[in-house]
Z-matrix of the N, CA and C atoms (Angstrom, degrees):
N
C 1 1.471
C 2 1.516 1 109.02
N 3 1.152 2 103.19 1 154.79
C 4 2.062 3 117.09 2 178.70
C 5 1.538 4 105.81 3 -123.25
N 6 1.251 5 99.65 4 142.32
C 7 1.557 6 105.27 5 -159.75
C 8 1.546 7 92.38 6 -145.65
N 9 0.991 8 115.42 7 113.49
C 10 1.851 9 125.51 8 -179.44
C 11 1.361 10 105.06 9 -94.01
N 12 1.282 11 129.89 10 119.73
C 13 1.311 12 150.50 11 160.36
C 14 1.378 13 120.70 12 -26.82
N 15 1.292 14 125.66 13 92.49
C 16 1.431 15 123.90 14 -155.46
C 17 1.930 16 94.94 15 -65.65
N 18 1.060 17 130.06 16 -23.60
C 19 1.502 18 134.47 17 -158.66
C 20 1.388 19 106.76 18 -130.61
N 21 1.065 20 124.19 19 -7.02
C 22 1.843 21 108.56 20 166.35
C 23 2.030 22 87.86 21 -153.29
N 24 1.044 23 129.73 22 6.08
C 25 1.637 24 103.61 23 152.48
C 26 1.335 25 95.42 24 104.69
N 27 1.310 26 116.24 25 -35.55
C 28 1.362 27 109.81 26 -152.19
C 29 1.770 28 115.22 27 -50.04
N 30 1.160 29 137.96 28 169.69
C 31 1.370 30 141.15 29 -177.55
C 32 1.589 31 90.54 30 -116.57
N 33 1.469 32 117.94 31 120.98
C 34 1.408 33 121.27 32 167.76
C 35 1.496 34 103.48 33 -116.62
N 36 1.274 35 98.58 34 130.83
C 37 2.290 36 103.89 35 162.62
C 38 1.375 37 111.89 36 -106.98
N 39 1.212 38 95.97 37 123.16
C 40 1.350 39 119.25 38 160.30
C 41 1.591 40 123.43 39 -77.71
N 42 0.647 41 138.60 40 133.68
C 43 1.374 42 144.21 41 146.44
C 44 1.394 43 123.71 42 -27.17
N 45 1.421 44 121.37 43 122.60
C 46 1.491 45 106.90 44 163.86
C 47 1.851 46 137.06 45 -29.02
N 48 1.895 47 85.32 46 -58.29
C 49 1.373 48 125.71 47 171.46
C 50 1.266 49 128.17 48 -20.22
N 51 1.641 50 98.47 49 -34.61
C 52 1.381 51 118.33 50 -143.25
C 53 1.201 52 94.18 51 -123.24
N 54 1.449 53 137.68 52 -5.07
C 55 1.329 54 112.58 53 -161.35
C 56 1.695 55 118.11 54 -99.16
N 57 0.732 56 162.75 55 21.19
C 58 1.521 57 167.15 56 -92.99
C 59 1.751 58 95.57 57 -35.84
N 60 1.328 59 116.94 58 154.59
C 61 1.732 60 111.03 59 179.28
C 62 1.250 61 93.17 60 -109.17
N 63 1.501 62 96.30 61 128.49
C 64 1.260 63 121.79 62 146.07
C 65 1.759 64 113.67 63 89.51
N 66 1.492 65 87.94 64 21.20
C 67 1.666 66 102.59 65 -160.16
C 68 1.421 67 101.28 66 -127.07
N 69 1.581 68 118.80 67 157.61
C 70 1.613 69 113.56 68 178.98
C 71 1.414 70 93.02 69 -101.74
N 72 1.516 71 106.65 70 156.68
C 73 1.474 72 121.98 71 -179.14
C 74 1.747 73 99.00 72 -143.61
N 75 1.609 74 90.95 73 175.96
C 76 1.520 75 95.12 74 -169.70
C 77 1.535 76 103.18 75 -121.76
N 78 1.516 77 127.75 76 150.95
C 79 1.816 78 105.82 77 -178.32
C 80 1.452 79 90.48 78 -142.89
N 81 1.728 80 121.25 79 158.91
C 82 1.241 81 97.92 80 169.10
C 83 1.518 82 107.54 81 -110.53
N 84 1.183 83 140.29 82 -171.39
C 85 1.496 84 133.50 83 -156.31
C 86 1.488 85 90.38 84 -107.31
N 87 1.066 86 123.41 85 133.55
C 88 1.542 87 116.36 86 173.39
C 89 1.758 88 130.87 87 -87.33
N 90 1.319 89 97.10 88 -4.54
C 91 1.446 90 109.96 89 167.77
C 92 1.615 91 102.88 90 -105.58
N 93 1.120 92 148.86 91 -16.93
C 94 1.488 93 120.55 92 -172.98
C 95 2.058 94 99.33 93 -145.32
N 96 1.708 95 95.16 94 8.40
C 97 1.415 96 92.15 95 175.67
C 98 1.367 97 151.84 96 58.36
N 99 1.884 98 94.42 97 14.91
C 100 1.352 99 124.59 98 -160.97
C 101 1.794 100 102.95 99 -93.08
N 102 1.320 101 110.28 100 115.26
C 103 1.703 102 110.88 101 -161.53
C 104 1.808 103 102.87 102 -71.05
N 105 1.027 104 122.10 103 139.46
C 106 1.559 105 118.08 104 -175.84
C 107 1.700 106 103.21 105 -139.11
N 108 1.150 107 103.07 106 152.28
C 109 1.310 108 141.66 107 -171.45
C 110 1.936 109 116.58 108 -85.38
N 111 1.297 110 126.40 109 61.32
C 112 2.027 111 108.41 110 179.52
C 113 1.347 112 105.80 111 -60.33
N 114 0.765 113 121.03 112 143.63
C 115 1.452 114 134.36 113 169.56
C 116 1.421 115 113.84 114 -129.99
N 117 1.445 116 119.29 115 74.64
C 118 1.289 117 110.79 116 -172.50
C 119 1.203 118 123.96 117 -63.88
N 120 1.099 119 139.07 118 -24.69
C 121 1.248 120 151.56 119 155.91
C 122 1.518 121 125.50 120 -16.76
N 123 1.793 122 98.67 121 -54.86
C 124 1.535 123 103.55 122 140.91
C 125 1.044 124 162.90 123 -0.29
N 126 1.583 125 98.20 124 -61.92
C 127 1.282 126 132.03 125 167.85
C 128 1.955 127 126.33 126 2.90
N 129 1.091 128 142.32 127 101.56
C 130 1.130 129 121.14 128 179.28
C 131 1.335 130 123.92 129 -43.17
N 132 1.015 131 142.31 130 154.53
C 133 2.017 132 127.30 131 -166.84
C 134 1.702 133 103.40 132 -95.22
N 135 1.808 134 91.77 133 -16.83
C 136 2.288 135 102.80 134 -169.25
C 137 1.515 136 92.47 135 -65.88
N 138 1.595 137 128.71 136 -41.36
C 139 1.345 138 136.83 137 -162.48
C 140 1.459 139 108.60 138 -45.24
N 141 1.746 140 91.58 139 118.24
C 142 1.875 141 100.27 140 -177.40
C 143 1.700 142 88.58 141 -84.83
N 144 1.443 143 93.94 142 151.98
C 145 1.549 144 110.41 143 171.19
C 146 1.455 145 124.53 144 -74.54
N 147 1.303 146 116.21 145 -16.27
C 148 1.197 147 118.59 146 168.97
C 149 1.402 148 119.57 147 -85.58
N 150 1.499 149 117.71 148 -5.94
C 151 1.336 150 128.28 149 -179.42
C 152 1.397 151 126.37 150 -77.58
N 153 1.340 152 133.47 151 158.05
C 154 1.854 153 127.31 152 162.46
C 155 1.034 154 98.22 153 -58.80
N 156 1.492 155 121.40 154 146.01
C 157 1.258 156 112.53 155 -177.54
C 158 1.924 157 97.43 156 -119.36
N 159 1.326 158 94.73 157 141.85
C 160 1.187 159 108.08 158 -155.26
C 161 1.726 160 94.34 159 -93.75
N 162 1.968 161 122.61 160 123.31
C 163 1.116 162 88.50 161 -176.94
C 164 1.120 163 114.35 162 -139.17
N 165 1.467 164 103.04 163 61.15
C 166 1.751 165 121.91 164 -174.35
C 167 1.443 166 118.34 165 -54.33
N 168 1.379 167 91.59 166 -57.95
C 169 1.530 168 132.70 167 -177.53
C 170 2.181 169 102.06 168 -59.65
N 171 0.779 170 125.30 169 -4.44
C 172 1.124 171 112.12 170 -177.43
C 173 2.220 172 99.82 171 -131.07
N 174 1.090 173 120.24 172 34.12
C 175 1.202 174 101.77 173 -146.84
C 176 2.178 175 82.75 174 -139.69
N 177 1.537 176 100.74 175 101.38
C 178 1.359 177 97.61 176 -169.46
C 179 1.849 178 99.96 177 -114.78
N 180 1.610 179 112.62 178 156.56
C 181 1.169 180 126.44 179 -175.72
C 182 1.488 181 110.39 180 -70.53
N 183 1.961 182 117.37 181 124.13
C 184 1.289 183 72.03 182 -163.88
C 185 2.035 184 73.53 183 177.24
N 186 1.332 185 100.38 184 129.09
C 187 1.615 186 113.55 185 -175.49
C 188 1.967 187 109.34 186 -118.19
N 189 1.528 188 94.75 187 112.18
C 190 1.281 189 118.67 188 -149.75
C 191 1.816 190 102.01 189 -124.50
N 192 1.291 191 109.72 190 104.96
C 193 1.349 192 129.95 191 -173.39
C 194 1.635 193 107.04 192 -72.60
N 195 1.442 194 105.95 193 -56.49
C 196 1.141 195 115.46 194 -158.08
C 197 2.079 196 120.27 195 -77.75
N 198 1.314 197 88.55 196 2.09
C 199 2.096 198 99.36 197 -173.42
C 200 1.271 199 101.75 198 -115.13
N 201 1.045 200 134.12 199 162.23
C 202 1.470 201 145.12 200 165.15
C 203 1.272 202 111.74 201 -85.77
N 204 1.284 203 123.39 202 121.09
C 205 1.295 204 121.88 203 167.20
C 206 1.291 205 127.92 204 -65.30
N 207 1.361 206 116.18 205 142.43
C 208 1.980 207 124.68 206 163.44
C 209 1.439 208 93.53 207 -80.73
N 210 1.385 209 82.68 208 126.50
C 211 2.145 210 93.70 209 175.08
C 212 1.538 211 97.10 210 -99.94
N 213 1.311 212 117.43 211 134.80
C 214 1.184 213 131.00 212 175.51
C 215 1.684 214 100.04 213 -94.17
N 216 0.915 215 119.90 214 176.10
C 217 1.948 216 134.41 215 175.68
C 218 1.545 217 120.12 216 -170.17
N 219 0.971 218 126.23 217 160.06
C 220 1.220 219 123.36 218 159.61
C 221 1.459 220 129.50 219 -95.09
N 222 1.524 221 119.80 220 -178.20
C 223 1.217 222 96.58 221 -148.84
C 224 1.893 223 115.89 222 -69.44
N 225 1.637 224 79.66 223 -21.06
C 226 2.152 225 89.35 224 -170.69
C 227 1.068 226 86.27 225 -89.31
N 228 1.336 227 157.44 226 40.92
C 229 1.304 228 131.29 227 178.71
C 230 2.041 229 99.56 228 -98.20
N 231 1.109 230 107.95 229 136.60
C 232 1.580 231 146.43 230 -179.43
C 233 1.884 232 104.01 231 -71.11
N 234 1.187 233 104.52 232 71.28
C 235 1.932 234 89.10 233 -170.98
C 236 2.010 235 105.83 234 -102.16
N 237 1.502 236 105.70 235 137.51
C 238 1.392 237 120.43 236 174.78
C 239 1.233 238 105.19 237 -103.61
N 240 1.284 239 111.96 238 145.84
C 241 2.000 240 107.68 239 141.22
C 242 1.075 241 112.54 240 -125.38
N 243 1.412 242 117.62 241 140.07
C 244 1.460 243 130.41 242 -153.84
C 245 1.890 244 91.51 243 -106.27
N 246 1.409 245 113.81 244 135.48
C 247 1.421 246 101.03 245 -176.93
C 248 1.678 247 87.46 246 -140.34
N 249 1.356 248 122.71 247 58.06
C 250 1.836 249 120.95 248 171.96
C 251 1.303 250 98.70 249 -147.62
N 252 1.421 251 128.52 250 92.39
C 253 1.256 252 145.45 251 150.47
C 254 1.824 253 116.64 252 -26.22
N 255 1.487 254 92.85 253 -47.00
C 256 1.885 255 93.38 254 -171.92
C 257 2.141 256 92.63 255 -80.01
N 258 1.045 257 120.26 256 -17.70
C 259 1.483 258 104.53 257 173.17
C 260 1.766 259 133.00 258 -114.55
N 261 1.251 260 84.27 259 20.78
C 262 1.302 261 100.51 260 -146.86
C 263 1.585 262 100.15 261 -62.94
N 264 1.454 263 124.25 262 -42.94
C 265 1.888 264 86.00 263 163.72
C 266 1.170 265 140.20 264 -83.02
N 267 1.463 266 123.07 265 2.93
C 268 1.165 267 124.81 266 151.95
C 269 1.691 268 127.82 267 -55.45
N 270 1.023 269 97.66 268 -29.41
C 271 1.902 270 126.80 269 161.76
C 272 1.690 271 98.32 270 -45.97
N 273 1.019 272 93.30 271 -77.30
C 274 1.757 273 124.56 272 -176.38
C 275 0.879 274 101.43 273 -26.00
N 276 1.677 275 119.51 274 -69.14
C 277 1.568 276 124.08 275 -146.80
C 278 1.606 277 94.43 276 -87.92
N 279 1.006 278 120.73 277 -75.18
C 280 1.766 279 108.91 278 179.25
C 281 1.282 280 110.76 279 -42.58
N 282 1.485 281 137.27 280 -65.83
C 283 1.389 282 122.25 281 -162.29
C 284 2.051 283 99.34 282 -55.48
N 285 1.225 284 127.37 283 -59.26
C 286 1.666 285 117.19 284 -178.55
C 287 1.373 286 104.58 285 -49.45
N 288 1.191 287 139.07 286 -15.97
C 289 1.323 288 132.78 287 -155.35
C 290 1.564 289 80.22 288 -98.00
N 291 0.802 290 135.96 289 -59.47
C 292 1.272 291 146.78 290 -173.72
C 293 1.880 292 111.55 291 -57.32
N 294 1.327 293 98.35 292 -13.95
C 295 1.666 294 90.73 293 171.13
C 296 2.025 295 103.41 294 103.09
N 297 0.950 296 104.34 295 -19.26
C 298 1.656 297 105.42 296 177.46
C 299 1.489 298 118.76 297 -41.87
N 300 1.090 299 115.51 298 -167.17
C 301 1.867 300 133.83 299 171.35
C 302 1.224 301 96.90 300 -169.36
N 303 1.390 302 126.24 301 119.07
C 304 1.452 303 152.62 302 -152.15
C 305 1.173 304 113.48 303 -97.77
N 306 1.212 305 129.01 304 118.25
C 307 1.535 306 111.49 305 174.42
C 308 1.956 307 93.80 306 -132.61
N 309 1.667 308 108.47 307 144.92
C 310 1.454 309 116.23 308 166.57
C 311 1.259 310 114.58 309 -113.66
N 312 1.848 311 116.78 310 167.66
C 313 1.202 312 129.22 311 -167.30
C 314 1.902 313 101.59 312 -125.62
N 315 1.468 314 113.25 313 144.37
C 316 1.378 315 105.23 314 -156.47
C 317 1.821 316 97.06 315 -83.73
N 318 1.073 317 122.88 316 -9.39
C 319 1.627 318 141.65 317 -152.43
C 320 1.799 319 120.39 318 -173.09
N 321 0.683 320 120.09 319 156.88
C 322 1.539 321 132.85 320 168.89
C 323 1.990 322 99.11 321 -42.88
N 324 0.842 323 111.65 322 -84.35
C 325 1.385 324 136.60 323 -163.46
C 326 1.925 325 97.56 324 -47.73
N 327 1.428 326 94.22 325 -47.89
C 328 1.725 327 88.54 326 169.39
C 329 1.459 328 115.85 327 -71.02
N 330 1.610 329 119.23 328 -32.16
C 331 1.036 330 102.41 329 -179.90
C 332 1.657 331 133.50 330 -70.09
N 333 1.614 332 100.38 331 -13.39
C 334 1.684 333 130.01 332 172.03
C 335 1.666 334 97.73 333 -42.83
N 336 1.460 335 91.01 334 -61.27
C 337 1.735 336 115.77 335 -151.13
C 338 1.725 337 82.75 336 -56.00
N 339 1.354 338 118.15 337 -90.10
C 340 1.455 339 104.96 338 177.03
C 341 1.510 340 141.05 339 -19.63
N 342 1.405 341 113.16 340 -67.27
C 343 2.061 342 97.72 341 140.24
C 344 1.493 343 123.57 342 15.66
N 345 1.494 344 89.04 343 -93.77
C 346 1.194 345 113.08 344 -168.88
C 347 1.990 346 117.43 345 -46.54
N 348 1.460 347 78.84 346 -35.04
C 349 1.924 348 69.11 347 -157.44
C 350 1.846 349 94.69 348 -106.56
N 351 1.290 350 103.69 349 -9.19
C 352 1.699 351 111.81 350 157.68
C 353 1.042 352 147.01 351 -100.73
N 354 1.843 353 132.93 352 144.10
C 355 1.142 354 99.93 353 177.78
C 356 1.562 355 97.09 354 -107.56
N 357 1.020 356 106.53 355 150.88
C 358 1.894 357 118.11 356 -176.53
C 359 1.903 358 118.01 357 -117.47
N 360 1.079 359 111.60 358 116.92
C 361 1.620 360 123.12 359 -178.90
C 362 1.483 361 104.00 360 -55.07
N 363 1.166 362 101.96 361 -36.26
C 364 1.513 363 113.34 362 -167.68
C 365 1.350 364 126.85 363 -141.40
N 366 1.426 365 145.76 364 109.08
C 367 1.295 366 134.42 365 167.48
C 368 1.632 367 118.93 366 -120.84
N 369 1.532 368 110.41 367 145.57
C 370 1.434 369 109.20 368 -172.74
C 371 1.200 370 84.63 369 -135.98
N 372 1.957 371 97.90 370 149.50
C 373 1.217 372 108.39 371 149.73
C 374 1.526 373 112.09 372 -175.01
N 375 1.525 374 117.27 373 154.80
C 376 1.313 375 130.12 374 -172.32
C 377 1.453 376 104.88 375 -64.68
N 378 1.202 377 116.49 376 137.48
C 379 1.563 378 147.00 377 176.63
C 380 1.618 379 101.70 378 -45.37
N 381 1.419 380 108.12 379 -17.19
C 382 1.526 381 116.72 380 -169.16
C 383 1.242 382 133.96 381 -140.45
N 384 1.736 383 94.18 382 15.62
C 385 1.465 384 109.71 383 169.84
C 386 1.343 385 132.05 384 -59.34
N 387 1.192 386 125.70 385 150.29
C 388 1.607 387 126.36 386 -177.15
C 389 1.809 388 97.56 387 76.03
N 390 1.460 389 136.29 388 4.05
C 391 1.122 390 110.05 389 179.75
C 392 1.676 391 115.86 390 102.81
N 393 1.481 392 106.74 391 -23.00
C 394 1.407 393 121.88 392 170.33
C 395 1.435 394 149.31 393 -77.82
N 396 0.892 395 131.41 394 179.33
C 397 1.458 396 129.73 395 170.42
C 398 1.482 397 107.97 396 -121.13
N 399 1.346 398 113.88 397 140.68
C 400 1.609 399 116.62 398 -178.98
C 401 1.431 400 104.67 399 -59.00
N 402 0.855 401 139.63 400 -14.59
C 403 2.026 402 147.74 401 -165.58
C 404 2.083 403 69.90 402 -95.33
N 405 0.883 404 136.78 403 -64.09
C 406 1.874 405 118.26 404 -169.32
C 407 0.931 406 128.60 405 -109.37
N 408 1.362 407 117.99 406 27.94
C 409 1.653 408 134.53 407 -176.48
C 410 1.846 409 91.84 408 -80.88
N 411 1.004 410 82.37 409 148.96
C 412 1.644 411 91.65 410 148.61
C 413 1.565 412 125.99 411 -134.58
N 414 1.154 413 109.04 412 28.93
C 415 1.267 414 138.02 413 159.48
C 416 1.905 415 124.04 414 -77.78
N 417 1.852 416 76.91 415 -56.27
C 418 1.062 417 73.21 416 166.27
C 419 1.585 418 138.88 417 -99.16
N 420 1.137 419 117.46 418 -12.36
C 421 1.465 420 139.84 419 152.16
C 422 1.680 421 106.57 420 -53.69
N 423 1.120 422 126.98 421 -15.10
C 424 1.763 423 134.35 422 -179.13
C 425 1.792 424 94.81 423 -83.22
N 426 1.255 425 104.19 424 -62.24
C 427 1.223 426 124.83 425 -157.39
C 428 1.959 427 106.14 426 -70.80
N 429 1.513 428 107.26 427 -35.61
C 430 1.001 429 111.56 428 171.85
C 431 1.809 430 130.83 429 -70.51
N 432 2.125 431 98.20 430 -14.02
C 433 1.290 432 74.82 431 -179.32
C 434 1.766 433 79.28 432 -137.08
N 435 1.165 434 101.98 433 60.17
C 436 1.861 435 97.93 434 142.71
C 437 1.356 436 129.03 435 -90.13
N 438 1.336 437 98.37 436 159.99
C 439 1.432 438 115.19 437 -168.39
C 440 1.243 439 104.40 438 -51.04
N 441 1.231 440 119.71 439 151.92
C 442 1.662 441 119.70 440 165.73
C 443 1.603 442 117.22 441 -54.66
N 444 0.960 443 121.37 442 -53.84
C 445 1.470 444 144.71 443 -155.95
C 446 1.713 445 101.72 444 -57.81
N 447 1.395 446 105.06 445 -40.52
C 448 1.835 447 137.34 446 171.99
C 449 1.495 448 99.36 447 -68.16
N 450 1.652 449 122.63 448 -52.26
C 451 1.056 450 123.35 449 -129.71
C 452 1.793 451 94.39 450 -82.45
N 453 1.521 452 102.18 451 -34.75
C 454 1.764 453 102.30 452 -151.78
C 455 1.865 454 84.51 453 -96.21
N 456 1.147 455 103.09 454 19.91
C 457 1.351 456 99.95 455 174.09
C 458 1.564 457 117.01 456 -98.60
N 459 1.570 458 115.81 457 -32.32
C 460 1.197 459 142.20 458 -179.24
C 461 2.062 460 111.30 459 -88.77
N 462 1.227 461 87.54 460 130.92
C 463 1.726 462 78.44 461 169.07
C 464 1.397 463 100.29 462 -124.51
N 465 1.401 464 99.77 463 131.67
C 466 1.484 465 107.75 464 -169.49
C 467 1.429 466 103.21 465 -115.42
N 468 1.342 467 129.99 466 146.45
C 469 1.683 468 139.39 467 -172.24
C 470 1.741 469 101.47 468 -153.21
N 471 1.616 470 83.33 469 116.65
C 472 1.605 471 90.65 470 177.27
C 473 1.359 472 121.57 471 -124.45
N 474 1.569 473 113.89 472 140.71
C 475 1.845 474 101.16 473 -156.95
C 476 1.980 475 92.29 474 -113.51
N 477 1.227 476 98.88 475 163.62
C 478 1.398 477 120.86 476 163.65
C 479 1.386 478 138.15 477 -168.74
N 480 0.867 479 135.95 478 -160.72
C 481 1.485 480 131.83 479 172.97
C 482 1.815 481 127.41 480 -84.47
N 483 1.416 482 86.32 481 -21.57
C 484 1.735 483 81.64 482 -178.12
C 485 1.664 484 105.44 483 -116.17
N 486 1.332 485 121.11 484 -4.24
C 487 1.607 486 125.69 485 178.05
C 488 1.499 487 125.72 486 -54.93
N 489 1.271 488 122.91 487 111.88
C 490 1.450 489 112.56 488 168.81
C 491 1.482 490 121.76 489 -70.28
N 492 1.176 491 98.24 490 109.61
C 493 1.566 492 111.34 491 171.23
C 494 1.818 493 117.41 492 -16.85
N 495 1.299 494 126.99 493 122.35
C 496 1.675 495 135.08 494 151.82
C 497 1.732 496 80.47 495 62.64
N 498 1.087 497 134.94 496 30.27
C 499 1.694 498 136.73 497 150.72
C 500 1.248 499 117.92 498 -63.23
N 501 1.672 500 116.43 499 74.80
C 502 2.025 501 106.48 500 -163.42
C 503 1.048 502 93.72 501 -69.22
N 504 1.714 503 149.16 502 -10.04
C 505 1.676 504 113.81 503 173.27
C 506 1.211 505 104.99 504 -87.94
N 507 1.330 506 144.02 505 -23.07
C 508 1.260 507 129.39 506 168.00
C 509 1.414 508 129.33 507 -64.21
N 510 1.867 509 104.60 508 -30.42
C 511 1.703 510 100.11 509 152.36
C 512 0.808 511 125.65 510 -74.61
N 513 1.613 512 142.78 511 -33.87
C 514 1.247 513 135.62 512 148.68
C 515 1.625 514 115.99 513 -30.05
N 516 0.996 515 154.31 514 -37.07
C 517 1.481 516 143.75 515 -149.23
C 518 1.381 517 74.12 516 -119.52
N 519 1.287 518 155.68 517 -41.07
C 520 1.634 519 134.46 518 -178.88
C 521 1.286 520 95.84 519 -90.97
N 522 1.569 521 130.15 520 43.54
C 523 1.813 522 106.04 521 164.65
C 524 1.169 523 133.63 522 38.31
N 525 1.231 524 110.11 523 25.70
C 526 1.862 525 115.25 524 158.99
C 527 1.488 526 107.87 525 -135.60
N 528 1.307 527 98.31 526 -169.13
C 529 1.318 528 116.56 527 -152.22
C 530 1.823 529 89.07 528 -100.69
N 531 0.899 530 146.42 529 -24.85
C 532 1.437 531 140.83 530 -133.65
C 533 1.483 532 100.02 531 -172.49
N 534 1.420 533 128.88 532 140.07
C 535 1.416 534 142.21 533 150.25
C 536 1.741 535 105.31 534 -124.85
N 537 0.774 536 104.58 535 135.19
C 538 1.827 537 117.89 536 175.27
C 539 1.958 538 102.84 537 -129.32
N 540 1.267 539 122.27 538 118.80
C 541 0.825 540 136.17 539 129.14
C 542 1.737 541 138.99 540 -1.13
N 543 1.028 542 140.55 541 76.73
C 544 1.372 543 127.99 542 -153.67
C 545 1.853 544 107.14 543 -58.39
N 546 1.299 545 114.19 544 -7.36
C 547 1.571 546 94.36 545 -166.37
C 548 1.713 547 87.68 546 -105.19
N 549 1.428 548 120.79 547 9.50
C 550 1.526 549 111.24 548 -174.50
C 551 1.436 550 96.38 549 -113.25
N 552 1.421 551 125.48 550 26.70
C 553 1.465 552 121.40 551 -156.51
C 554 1.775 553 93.96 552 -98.46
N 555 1.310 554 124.92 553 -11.73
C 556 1.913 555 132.23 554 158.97
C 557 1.578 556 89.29 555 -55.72
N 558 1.528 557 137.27 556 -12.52
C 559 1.984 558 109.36 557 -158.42
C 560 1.408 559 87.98 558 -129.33
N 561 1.933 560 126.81 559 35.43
C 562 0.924 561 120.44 560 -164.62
C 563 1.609 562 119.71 561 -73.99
N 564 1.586 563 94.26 562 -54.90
C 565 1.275 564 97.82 563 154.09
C 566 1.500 565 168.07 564 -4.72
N 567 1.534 566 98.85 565 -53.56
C 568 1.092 567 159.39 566 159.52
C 569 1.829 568 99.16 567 -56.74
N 570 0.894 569 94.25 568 -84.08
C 571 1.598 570 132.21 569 -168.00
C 572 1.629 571 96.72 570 -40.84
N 573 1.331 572 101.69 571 -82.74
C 574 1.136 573 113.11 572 175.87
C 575 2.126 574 112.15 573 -35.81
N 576 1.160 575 121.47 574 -71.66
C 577 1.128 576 126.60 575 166.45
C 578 1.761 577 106.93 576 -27.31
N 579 0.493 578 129.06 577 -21.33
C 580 1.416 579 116.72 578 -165.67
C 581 1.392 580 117.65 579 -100.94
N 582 1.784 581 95.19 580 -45.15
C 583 1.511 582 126.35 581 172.79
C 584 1.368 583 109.37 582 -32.88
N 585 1.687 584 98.49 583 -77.86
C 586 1.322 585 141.98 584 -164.63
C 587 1.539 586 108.45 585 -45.34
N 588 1.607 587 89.73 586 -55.33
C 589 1.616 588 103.12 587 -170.08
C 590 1.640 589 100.39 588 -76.89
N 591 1.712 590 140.93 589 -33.40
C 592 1.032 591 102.29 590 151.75
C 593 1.334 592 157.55 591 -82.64
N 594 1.337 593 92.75 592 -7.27
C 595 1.464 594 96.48 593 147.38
C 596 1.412 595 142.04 594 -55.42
N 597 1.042 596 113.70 595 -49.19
C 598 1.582 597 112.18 596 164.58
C 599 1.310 598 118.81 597 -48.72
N 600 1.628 599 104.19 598 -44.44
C 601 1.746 600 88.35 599 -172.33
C 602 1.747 601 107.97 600 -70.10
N 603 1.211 602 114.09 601 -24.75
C 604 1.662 603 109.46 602 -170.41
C 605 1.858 604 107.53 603 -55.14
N 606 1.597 605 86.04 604 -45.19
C 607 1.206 606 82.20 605 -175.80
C 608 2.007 607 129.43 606 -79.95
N 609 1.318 608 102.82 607 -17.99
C 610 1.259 609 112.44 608 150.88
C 611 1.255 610 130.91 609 -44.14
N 612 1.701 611 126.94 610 -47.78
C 613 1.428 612 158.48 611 161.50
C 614 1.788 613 76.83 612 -53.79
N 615 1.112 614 141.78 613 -78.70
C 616 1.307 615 143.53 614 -106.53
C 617 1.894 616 84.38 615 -97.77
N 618 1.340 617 114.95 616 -42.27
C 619 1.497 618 107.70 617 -169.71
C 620 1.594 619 108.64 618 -71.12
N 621 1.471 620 108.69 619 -14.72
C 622 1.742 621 115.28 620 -142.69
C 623 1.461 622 94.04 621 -91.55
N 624 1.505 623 112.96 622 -16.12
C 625 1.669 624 127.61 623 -146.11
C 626 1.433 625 94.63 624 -100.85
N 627 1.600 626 119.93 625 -37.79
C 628 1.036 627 137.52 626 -143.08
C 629 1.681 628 109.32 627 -111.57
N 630 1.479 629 114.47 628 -25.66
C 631 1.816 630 134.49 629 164.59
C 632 2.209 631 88.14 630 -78.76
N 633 1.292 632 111.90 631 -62.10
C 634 1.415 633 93.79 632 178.66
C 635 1.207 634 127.07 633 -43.12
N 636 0.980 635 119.38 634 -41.83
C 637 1.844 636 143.48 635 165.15
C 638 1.657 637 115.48 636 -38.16
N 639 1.293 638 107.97 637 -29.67
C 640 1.695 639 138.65 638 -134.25
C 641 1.692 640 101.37 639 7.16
N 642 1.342 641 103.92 640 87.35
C 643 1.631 642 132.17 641 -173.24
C 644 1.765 643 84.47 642 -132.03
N 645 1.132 644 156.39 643 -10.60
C 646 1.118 645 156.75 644 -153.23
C 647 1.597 646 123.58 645 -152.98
């Protein structure tokens, strides 16, 4: 779908994927940040189905508590979801410092749903979010058996109480990229930077090895 910027013009696409059927949703514009209203319902009735559907005409000004928003981005944009309630501005301040755009999940089960229909640079979350234990998350059981292809795409960092900090065999045997410690979560910053940044390069090494290969 195409959705024209009721206040700066812009033309935003949505995704099929993304759109709920047959339902109004709310998006915000990612160049001028102006929150808007689809109302598919709208719809012109002339609109052939095989056509783009043009959806200027259905798209009202309009700040909406109660729907979940479709986050739009651009193309370089850096997106996290933060899923640790007890750290969550420490989350904040390093991941923005770091260049991110933040998105949260209200529960485990919402944060699944997101997964699925996103792809995320980055996801964190406490060993005990939603109230759970990683042995009954389904967060983490989501996260544990994605696809590869998803997986080395995502960097995942999960904190708790008994984790040794930047321990890659202990993230290795919990399927992420990162464990942090909850009482080292003041050196997050830090932490994160280091993580992050070696990760990227492995996998840089890892894509460069693998296009030479032409496996990629």
């Amino acid at each position: 779908m195409q959705v024209e910027c009721s206040s700066c013009a812009k033309e935003i696409n949505i995704p099929d994927n993304k759109i709920p059927k047959g339902q109004a949703f709310s998006l915000t514009c990612p160049s001028c940040k102006t929150k808007m209203r689809v109302d598919q319902h709208l719809k012109p009735a002339a609109s052939h189905p095989a056509e783009s559907l043009d959806a200027s005409s259905m798209v009202v000004d309009e700040e909406f508590e109660d729907e979940e928003e479709i986050e739009i981005y651009d193309e370089h944009d850096k997106i996290a979801l933060i899923l640790d309630r007890k750290n969550d501005e420490l989350w904040t301040n390093a991941l923005t410092e770091l260049e991110y755009k933040l998105q949260r999940a209200k529960s485990p089960e919402h944060a699944v749903h997101k997964l699925r229909f996103n792809q995320y640079h980055v996801v964190v979350f406490h060993e005990k979010f939603g109230d759970t234990t990683l042995e009954t998350s389904p967060l983490y059981e989501y996260i544990r058996d994605m696809t590869m292809d998803t997986r080395r795409k995502t960097f995942v960092a999960l904190v708790g109480d008994n984790f040794k900090t930047l321990d890659n065999m202990e993230a290795l045997a919990y399927s992420v990229n990162l464990v942090i410690n909850q009482k080292e979560m003041d050196q997050l910053e830090t932490i994160l930077k280091k993580s992050i940044g070696d990760n990227d390069t492995f996998y840089k090494v890892y894509r460069e090895t693998m296009t030479a290969l032409g496996k990629l």
